[in-house]
C-alpha positions in Angstrom: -0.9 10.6 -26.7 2.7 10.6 -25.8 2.6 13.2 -23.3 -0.4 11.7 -21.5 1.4 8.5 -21.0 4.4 10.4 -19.9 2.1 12.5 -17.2 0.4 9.2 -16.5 3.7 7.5 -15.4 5.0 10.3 -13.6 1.8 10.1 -11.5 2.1 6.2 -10.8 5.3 6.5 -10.2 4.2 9.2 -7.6 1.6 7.1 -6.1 4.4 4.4 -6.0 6.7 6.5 -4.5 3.9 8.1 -1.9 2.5 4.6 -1.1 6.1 3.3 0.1 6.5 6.2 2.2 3.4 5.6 3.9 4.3 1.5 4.1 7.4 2.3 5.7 7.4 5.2 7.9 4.2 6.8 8.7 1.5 3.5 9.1 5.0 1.5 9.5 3.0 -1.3 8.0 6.1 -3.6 7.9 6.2 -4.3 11.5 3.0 -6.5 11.4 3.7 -7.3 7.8 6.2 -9.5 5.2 6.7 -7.7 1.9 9.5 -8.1 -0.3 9.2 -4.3 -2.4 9.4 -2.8 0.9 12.3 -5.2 2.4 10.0 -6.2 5.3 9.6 -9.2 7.1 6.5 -8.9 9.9 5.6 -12.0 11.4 2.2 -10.5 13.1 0.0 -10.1 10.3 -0.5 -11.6 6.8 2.1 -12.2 4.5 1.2 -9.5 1.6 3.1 -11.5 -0.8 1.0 -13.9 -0.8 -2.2 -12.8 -0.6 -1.9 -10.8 -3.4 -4.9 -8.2 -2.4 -6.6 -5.9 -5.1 -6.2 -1.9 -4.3 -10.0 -1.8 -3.8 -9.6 -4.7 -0.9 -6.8 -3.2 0.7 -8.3 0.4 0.4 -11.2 -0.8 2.8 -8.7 -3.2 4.6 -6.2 -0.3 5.8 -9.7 2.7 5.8 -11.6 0.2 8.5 -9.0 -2.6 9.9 -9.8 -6.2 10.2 -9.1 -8.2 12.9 -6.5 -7.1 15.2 -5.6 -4.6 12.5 -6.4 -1.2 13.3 -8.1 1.4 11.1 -6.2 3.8 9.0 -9.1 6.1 8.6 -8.5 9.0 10.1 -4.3 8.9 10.9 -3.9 8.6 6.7 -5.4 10.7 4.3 -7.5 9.3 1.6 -4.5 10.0 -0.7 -2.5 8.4 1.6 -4.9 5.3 1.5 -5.0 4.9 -1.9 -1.5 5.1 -2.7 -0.2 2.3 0.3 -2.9 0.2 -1.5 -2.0 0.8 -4.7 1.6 0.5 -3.9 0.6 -3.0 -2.2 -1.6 -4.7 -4.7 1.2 -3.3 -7.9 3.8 -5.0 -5.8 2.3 -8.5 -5.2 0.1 -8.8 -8.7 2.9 -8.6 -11.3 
């Protein structure tokens, strides 16, 4: 049981990590968006701290866009989805 929750952390943290990544350099979410875990402050799109998304709303969010925001689908990898999502929605619902 130990070990799984070790190999289970390592991968969240992963995800965590991955998802980050993906915020801040390759989707460069911060320049539309304000969120304090990554340190940015967007003034173009919603606030992410306080809307406080769940990963499955902010996976279909970033896979198909919403208003002036593009979609993802097809520039991230599903991966890639799911971890800036995940990263997202661990940030603004602690």
């Amino acid at each position: 049981l130990f070990i799984l929750f070790l190999s289970n952390s390592a991968c969240t943290d992963d995800k965590i990590t991955l998802g980050l990544e993906v915020y801040n350099n390759k989707a460069q979410c911060g320049m539309c968006h304000t969120l304090q875990a990554a340190g940015s402050a967007g003034q173009i799109g919603p606030d992410l701290d306080q809307l406080k998304l769940l990963t499955p709303q902010i996976i279909a969010v970033v896979t198909n866009g919403i208003g002036v925001m593009p979609p993802f689908e097809g520039v991230l990898s599903s991966e890639e989805i799911e971890a800036v999502s995940y990263f997202v929605s661990t940030s603004t619902n602690q």
